[in-house]
Every structure is written in C-alpha cells, then in structure tokens.
C-alpha positions as a Markdown table, in Angstrom:
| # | Residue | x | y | z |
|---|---|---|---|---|
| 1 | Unk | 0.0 | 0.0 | 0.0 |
| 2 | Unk | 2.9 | 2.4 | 0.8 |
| 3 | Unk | 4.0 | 1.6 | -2.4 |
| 4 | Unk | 1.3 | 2.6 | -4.0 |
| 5 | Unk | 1.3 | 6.3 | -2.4 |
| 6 | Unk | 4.7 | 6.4 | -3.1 |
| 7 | Unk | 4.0 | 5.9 | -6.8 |
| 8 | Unk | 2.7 | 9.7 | -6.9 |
| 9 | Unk | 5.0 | 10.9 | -5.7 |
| 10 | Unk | 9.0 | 12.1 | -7.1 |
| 11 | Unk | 10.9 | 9.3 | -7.0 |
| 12 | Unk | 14.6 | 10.7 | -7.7 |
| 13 | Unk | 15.1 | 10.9 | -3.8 |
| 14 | Unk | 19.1 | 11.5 | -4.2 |
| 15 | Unk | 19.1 | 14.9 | -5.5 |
| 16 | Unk | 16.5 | 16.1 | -3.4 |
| 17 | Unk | 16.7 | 17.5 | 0.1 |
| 18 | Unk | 14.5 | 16.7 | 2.8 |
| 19 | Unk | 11.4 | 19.4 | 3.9 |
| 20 | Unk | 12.3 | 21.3 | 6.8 |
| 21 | Unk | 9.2 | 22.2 | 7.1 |
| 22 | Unk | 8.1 | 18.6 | 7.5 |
| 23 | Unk | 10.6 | 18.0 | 9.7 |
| 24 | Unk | 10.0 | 20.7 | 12.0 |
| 25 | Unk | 6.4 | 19.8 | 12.3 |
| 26 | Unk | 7.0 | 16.3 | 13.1 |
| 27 | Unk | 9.8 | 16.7 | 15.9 |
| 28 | Unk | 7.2 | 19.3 | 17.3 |
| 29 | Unk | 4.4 | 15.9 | 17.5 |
| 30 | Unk | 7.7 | 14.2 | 19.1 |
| 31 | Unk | 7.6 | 11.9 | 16.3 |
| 32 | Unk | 10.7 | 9.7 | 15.8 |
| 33 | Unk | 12.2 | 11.4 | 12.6 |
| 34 | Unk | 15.6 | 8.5 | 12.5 |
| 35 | Unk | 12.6 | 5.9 | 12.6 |
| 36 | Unk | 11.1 | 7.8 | 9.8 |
| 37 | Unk | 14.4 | 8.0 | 7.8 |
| 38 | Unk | 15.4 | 4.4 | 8.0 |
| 39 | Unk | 11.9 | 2.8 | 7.2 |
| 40 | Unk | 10.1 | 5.7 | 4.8 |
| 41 | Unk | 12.9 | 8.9 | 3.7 |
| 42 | Unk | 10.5 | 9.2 | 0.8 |
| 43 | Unk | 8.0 | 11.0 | 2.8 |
| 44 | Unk | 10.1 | 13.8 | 3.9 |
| 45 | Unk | 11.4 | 15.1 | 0.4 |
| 46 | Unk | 7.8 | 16.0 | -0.5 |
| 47 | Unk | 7.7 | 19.4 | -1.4 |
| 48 | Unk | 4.0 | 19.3 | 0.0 |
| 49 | Unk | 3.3 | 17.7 | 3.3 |
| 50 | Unk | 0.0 | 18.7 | 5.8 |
| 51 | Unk | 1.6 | 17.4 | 9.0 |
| 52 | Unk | -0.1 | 19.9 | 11.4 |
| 53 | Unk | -4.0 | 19.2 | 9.8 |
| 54 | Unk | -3.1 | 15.8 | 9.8 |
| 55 | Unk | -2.5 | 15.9 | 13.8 |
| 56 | Unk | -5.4 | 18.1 | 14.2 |
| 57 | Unk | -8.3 | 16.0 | 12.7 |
| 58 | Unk | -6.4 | 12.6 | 14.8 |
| 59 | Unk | -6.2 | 14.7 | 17.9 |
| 60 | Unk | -10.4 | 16.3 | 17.6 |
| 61 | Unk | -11.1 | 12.1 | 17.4 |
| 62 | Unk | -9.3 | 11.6 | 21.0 |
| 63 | Unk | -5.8 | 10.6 | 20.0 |
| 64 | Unk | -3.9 | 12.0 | 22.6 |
| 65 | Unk | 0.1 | 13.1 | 21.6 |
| 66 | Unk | 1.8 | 9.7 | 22.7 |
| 67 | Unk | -1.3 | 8.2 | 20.0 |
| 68 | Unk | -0.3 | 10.6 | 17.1 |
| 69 | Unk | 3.0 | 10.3 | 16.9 |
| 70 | Unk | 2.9 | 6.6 | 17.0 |
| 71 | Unk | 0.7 | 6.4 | 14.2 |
| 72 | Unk | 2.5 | 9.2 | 12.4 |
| 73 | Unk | 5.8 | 7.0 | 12.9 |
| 74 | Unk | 4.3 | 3.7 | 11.7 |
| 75 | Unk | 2.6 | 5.3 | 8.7 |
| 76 | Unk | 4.5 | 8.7 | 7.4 |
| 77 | Unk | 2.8 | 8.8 | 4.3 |
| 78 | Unk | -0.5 | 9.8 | 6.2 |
| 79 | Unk | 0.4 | 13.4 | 6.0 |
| 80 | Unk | 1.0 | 13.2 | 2.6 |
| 81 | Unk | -2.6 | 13.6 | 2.1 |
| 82 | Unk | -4.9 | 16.6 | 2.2 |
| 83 | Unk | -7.5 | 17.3 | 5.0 |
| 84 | Unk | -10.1 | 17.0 | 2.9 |
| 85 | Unk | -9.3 | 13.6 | 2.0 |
| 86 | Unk | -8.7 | 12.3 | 5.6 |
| 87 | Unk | -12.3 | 14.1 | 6.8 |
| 88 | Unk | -13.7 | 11.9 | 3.6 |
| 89 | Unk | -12.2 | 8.7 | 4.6 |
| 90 | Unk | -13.2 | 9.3 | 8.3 |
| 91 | Unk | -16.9 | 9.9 | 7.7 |
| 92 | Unk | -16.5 | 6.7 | 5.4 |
| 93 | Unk | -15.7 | 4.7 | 8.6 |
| 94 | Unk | -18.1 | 6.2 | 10.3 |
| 95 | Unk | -20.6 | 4.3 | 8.6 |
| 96 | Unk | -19.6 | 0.9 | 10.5 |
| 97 | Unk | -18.2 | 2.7 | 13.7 |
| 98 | Unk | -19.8 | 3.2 | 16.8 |
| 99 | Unk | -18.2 | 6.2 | 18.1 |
| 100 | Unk | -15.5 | 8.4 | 17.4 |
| 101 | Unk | -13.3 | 6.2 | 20.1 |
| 102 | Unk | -13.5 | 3.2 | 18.4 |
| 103 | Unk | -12.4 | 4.9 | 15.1 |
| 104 | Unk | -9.7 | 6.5 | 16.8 |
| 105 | Unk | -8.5 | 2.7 | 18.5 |
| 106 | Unk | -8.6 | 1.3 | 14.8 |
| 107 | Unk | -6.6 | 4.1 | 13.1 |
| 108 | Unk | -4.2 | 3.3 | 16.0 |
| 109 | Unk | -4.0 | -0.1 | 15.5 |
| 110 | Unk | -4.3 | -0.1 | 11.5 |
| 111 | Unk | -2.8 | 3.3 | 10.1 |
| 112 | Unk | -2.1 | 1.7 | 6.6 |
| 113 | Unk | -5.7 | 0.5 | 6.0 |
| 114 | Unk | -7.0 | 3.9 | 7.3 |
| 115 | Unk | -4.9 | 6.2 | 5.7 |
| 116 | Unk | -5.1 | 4.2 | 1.8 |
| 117 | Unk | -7.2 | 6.6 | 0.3 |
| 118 | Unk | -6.6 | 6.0 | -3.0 |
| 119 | Unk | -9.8 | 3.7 | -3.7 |
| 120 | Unk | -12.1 | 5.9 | -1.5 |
| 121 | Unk | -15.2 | 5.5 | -4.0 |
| 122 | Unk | -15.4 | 1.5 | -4.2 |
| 123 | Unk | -14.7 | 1.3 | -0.6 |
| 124 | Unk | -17.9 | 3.1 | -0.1 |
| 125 | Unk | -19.8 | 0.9 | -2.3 |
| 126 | Unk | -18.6 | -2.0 | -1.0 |
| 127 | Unk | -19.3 | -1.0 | 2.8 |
| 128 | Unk | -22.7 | -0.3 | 1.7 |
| 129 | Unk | -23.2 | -3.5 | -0.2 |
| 130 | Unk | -21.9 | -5.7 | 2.6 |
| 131 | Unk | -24.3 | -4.0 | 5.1 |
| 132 | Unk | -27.2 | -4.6 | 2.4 |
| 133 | Unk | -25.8 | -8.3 | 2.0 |
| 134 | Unk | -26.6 | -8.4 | 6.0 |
| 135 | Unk | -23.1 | -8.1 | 7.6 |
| 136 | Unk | -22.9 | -6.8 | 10.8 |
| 137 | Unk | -20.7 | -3.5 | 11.5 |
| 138 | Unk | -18.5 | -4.4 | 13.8 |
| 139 | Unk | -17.7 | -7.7 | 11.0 |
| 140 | Unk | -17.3 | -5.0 | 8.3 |
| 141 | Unk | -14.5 | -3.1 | 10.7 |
| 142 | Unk | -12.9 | -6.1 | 10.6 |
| 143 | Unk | -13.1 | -6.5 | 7.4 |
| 144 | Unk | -11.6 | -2.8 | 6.7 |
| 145 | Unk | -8.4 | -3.7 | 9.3 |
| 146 | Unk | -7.9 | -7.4 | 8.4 |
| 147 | Unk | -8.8 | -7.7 | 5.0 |
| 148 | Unk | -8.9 | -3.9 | 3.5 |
| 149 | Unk | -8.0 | -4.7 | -0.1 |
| 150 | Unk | -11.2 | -6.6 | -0.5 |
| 151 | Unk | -13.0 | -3.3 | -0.4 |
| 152 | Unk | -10.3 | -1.9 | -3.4 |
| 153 | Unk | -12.2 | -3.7 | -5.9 |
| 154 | Unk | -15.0 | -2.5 | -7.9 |
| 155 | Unk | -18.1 | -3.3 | -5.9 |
| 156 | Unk | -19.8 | -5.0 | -9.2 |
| 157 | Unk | -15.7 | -7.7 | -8.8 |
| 158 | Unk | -17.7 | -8.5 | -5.1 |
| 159 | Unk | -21.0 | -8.8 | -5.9 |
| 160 | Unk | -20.3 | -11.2 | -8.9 |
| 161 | Unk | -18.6 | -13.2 | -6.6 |
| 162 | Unk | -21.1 | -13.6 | -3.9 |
| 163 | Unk | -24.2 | -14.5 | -6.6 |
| 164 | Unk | -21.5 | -17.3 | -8.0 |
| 165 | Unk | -21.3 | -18.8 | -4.6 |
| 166 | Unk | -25.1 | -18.4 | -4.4 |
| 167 | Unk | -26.0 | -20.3 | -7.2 |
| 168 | Unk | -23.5 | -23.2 | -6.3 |
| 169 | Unk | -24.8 | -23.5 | -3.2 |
| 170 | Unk | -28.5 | -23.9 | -4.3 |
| 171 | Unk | -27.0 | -26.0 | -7.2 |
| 172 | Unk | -25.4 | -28.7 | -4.3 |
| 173 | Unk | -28.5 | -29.1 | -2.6 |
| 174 | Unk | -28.6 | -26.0 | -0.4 |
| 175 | Unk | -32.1 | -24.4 | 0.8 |
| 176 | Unk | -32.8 | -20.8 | -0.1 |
| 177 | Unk | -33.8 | -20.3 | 3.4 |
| 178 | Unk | -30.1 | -20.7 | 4.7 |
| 179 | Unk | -28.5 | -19.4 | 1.4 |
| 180 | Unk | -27.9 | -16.4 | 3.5 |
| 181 | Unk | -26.4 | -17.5 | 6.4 |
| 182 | Unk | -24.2 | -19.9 | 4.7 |
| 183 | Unk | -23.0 | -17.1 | 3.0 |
| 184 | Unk | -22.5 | -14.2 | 5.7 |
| 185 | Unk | -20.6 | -17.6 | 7.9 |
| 186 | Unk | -18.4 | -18.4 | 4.7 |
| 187 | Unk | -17.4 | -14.3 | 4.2 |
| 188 | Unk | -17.3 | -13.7 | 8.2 |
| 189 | Unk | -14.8 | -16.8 | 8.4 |
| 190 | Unk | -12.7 | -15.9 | 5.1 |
| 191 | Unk | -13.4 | -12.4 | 3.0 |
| 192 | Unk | -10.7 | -13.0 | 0.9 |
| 193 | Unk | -13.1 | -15.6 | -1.6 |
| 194 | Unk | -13.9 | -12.0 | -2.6 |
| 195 | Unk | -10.1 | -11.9 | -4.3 |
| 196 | Unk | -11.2 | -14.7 | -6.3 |
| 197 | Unk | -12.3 | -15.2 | -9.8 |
| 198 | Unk | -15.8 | -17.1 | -10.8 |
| 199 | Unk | -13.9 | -19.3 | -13.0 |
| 200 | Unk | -11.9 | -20.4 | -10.4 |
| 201 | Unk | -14.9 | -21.2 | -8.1 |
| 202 | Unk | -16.6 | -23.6 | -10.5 |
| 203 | Unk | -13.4 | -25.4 | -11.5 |
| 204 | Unk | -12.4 | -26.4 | -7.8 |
| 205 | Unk | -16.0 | -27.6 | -6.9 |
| 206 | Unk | -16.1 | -29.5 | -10.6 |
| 207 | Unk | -13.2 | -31.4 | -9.7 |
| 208 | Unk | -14.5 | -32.5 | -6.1 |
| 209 | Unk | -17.5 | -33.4 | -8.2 |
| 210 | Unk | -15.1 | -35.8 | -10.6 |
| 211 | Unk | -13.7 | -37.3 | -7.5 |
| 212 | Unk | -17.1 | -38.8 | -6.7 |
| 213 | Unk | -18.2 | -36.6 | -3.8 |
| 214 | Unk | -21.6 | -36.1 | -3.7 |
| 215 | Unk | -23.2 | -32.5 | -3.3 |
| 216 | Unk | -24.0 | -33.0 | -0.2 |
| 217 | Unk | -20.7 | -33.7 | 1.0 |
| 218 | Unk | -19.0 | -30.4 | -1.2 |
| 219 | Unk | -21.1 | -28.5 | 0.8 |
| 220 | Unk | -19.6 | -30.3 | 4.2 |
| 221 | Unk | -16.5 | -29.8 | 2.7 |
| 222 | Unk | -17.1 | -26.1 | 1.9 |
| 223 | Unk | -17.9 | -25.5 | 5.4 |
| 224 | Unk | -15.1 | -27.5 | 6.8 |
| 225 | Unk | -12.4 | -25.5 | 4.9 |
| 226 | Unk | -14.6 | -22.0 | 5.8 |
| 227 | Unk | -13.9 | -21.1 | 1.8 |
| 228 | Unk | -9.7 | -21.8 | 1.5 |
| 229 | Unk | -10.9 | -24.5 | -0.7 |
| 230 | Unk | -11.4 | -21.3 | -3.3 |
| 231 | Unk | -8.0 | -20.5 | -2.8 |
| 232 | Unk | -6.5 | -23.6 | -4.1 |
| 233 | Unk | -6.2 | -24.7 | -7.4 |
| 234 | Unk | -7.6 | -28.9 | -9.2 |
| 235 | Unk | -3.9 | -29.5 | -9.8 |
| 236 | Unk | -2.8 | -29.1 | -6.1 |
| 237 | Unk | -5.9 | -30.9 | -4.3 |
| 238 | Unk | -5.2 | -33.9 | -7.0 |
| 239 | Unk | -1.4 | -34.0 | -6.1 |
| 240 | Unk | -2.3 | -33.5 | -2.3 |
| 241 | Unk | -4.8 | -36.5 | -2.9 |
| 242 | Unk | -2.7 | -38.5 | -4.7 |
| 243 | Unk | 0.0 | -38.2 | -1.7 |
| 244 | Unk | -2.4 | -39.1 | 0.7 |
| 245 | Unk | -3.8 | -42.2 | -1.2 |
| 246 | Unk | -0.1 | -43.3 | -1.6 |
| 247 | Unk | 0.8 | -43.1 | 2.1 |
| 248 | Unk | -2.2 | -44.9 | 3.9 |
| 249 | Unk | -2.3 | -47.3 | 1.4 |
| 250 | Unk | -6.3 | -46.7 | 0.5 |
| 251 | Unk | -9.1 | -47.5 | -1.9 |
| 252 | Unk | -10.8 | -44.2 | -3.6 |
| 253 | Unk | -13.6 | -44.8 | -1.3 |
| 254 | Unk | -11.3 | -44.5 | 1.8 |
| 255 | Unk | -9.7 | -41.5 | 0.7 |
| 256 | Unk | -12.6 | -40.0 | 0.1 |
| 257 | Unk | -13.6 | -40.8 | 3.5 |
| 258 | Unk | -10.4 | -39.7 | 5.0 |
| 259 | Unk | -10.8 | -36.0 | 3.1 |
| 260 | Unk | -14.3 | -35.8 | 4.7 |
| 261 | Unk | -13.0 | -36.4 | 8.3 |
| 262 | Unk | -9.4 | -34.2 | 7.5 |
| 263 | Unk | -10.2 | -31.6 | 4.9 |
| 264 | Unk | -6.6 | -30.9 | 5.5 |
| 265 | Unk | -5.4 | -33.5 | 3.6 |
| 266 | Unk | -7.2 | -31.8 | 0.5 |
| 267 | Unk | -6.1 | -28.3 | 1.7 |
| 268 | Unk | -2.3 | -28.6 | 2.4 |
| 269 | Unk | 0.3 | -29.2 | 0.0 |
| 270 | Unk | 2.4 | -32.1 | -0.5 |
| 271 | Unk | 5.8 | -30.8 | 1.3 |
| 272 | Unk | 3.4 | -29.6 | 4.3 |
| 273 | Unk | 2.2 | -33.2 | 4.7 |
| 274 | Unk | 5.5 | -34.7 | 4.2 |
| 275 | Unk | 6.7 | -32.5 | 6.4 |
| 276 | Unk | 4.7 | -33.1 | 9.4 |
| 277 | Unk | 3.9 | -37.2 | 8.5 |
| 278 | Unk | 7.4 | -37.2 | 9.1 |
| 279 | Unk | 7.2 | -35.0 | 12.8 |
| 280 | Unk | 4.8 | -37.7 | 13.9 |
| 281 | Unk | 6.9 | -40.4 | 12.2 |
| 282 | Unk | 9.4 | -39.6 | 14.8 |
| 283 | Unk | 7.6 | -39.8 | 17.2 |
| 284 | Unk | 6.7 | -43.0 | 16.7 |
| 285 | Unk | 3.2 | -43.1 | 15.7 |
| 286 | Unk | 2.6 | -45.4 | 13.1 |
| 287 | Unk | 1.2 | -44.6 | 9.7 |
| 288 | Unk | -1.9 | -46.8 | 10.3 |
| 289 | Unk | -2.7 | -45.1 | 13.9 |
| 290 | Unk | -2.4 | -41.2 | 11.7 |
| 291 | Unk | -4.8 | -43.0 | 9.3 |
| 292 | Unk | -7.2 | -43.5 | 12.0 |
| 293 | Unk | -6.7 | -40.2 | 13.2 |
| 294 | Unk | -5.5 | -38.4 | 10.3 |
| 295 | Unk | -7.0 | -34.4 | 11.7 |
| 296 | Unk | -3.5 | -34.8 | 13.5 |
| 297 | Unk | -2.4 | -33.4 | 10.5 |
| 298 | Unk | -3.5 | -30.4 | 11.2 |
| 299 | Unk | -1.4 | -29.5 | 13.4 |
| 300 | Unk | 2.1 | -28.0 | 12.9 |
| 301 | Unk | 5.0 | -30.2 | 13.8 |
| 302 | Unk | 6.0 | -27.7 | 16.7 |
| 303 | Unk | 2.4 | -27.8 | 18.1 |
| 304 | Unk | 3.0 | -31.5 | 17.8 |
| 305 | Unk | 6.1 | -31.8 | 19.6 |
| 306 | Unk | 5.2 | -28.9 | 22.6 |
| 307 | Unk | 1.8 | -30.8 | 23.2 |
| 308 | Unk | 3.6 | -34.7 | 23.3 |
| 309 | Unk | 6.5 | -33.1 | 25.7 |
| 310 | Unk | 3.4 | -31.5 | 28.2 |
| 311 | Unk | 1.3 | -34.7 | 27.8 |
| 312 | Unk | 4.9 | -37.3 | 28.6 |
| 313 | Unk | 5.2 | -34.8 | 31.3 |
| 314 | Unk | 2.0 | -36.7 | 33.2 |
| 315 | Unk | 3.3 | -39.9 | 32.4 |
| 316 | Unk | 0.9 | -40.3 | 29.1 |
| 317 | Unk | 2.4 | -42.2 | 26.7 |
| 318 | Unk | 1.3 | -41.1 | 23.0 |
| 319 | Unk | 2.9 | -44.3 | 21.8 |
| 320 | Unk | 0.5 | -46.8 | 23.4 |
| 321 | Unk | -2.4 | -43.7 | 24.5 |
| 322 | Unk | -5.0 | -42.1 | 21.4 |
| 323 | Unk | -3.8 | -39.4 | 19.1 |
| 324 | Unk | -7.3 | -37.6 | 20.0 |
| 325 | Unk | -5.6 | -36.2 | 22.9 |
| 326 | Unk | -3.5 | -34.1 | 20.7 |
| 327 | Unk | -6.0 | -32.8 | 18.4 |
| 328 | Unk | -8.2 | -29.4 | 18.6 |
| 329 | Unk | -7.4 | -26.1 | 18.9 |
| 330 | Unk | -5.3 | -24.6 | 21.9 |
| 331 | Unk | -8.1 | -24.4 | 23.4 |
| 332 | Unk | -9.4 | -28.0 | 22.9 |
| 333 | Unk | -5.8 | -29.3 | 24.0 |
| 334 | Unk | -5.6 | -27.7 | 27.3 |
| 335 | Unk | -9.2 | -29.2 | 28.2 |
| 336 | Unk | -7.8 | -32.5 | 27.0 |
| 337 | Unk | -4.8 | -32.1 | 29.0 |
| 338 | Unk | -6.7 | -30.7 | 32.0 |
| 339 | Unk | -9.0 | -34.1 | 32.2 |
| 340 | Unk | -5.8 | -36.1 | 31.7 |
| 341 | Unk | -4.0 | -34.3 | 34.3 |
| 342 | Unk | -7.2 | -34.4 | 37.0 |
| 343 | Unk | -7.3 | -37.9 | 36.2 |
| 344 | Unk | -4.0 | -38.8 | 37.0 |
| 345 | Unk | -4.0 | -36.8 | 40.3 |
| 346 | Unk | -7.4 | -38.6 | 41.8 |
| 347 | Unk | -6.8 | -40.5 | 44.6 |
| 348 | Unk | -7.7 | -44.5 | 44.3 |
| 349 | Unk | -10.1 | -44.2 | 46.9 |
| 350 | Unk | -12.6 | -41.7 | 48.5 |
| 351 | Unk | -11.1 | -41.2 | 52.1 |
| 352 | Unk | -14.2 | -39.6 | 53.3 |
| 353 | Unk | -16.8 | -42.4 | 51.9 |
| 354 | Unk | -17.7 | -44.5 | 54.5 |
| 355 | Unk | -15.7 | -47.9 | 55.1 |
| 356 | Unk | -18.6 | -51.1 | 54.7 |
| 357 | Unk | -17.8 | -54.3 | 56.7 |
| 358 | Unk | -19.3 | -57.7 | 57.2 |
| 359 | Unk | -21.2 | -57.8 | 60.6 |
C-alpha cells in the first residue's frame, strides 16, 4: 500500500533534500524522525506535506500526543494527504463505527488501511453493499483492518462473486432459506473468496464433483475449509490427494472418506504433509494409527512436539495412548490435557466415603 502512495510521488530521492518544514512539524508531535528515515525517507522530500492538519483531525477524534505520533511513525505517508481527504475517509468509517473512540482505537491499531485513500469511491460501495448483504458492522470493521484490499475492488468484482457462490450452493442441494447464512458464515470466516475469480470457483467444486463426492458432501467440505478451498487450485488438491492415497495405502472410497474427516489432507500441500507425516513419524506413531486419526495433520510439527513433551510430562504415553488427545485447537488441548491431568492426580479411593464391613 505504501507503495502505491509512493508511486505519486517524485521518486529521484538522491538529488532532493528533505522538507524542513516537514521535519520541524514532526519533531514538534515528538515523532521519531531516525525511525522515519530508516523505514520511509520518501515521505520527507515531498515538497507538499499537511503534518499539522493531519495531527489536528487525529487529535479532535481523541488521540492524545503519545497516539499521534505513533501512528504518524508507523505510517508517514498519512500526511501526505490533504484534510479534505482524511475528513472523507473518516466519515467513510463512520458508517460501520460506533463512536468516534472506536475509530480512533482502529486508526491506532491499523494506520495503513485507514490512511489508503486511494480507492475511496469502491470502498464506499462495497461498505454499503456488505451492510445490504446483511453483515454486521462491527464484522465490516474487521473487514476494513484485516482484509482492506477486499474493499479496493470495484463493488460489481464482489458482488459477482457472492451470486457465484449463491448459485453453487442452491445448485449442491442447499435451501434458499439458509443461502444467507451460509453465506454471511463463509465471508465472516474468510473475505478473501472475494479476491477470487468465478472461474476459479466452479473449476475447484467441478473437480471434487469428478472425484465422486456427492453435493452434499462439497457443501460439508465447503464449510469445513470455511472457503480456503477457493484458494487452491484442481492440480494441487489432485497432487495432495494423490499423496495421501499413496501413504495410507487406500481405496478411492477410503480416501474420500479420510478427506471428509481431515479436509486438511485436501487443503495442504504435498511438502506440508510430508513434512509433518514425518514429525509424527518420529515420534513414533505409526502410519496406520495417523490413518485413523488423520485431523493430527492439522497440526504443525512444533504444536505436535510442545503438546507430546506436556502430555509425557503426566506420564501419558502417546505411543500406546489415542492421538485424539492431541488434536483441537489450543483451546481443545488444554481441556484434553486438564481431564488427563485431574485424572491422574485422583486419589484411588474416596477417604471420606464410608468404610462397609461384614457384621
């Protein structure tokens, strides 16, 4: 995005000098000027900089000093752009905002997605059409932090997208009564589909279609991989298949099966599962035990290792014990590990029941 700004800008930086002016402005917010220098020089040999307005509208939202200059130090090219600009884009994010405050706590956080200014008109749109699609706001402010150059393309690029998925999903069985919240789900867990191309849409679900699984089960698997599957291409998923059917030594049927239960294996690329087959490997779990479990693959090899090392600390042998113990998400694991752990300290006997003997 800097990049971008910096495009309109002189280029020729070594026989220019640097703007006092925006210099003296800067050291006068207590902005680090060396930080300035060694990340972004380009800023300060603009003849034209607006330092001072720039300062003032951050400082009428609440930013207090210590909050300006930080934000003028991560992102110097924010004063490269005229008041009337920054107002614009402010009353922009005002339209999924609650207050001033939260604004102000975003710009802090995300200078470069507040202060790219450059497609001002189809982020409008695009805010408007995903609160007509039946986003929430504060999703939308997520969106504009997390995932801002969904909202550079032309809003007609987005909706295109969205009635493509729509149509596949009443195509595969889908009900037009929870169309819509399949869809607000599938863009709340992954707005970059919206980066995507139609073409590329149809072709991945075609080919899960030639691999024999049914529509009901694309839709599973849709939901499962929360829209990534968009992001991968037939030729990968067939070589990650492939891979797969090679190691556990299974019919089409099985791997098919095995893809339903791990979308990962359909997801990740071959060196990823290599990679972490072989983590587990060394650990010596067997290729047939994975197979049983196979959403172990999941999980990074260093998540692997950390969560064997805590689990051997109570004595629980992976080896002999199930690999369920090891799946999940952090959160998952340490309620795993908690009902190992309270298991292990019980005491064999209650020493308060009550002791029966023989009369």
């Amino acid at each position: 995005r800097s990049f971008l700004i910096r495009s309109t800008y002189t280029t020729d930086t070594k026989s220019r000098e640097e703007n006092k002016k925006t210099i003296e402005s800067l050291y006068r917010l207590s902005v680090d000027i060396k930080k300035i220098r060694r990340l972004k020089e380009w800023v300060l040999l603009q003849d034209v900089a607006y330092v001072q307005e720039i300062a003032g509208i951050l400082q009428e939202m609440g930013a207090d000093e210590a909050a300006v200059a930080s934000i003028l130090e991560r992102c110097p090219e924010a004063v490269l752009h005229t008041p009337a600009e920054i107002n614009s884009q402010k009353a922009l994010w005002q339209l999924v905002c609650q207050n001033e405050k939260q604004l102000i706590k975003l710009i802090e956080q995300f200078p470069e997605s507040f202060f790219t200014t450059e497609y001002h008109e189809n982020q409008k749109a695009n805010i408007l059409f995903f609160q007509e699609l039946g986003l929430k706001n504060n999703i939308i402010t997520r969106f504009l932090t997390s995932a801002p150059s969904i909202f550079y393309n032309p809003v007609e690029k987005n909706k295109d997208i969205i009635e493509t998925l729509q149509r596949n999903y009443l195509s595969l069985g889908g009900s037009d009564a929870n169309m819509k919240i399949w869809i607000l789900k599938l863009l709340s867990q992954n707005p970059f589909i919206l980066l995507n191309v139609s073409t590329a849409i149809r072709e991945n679900l075609e080919f899960l279609q030639k691999n024999d699984f049914t529509d009901h089960e694309v839709l599973q698997l849709l939901s499962k991989l929360k829209g990534f599957i968009f992001q991968l291409t037939a030729a990968t998923m067939q070589e990650s298949m492939l891979f797969s059917k090679r190691v556990f030594k299974c019919s089409d049927q099985e791997l098919k099966e095995l893809v339903l239960k791990c979308p990962a294996l359909l997801y990740y690329s071959v060196p990823i599962l290599e990679e972490r087959l072989e983590g587990l490997l060394k650990e010596g779990i067997s290729v047939a035990r994975i197979k049983e479990t196979p959403m172990v693959l999941e999980l990074t090899t260093e998540i692997v290792q950390y969560r064997i090392k805590k689990l051997s600390a109570l004595g629980y042998d992976i080896k002999s014990g199930t690999l369920e113990s090891l799946n999940g998400t952090k959160k998952d694991f340490e309620a795993s590990y908690g009902k190992i752990q309270s298991k292990k300290e019980r005491p064999i006997f209650n020493p308060v029941a009550p002791i029966h003997v023989e009369d």
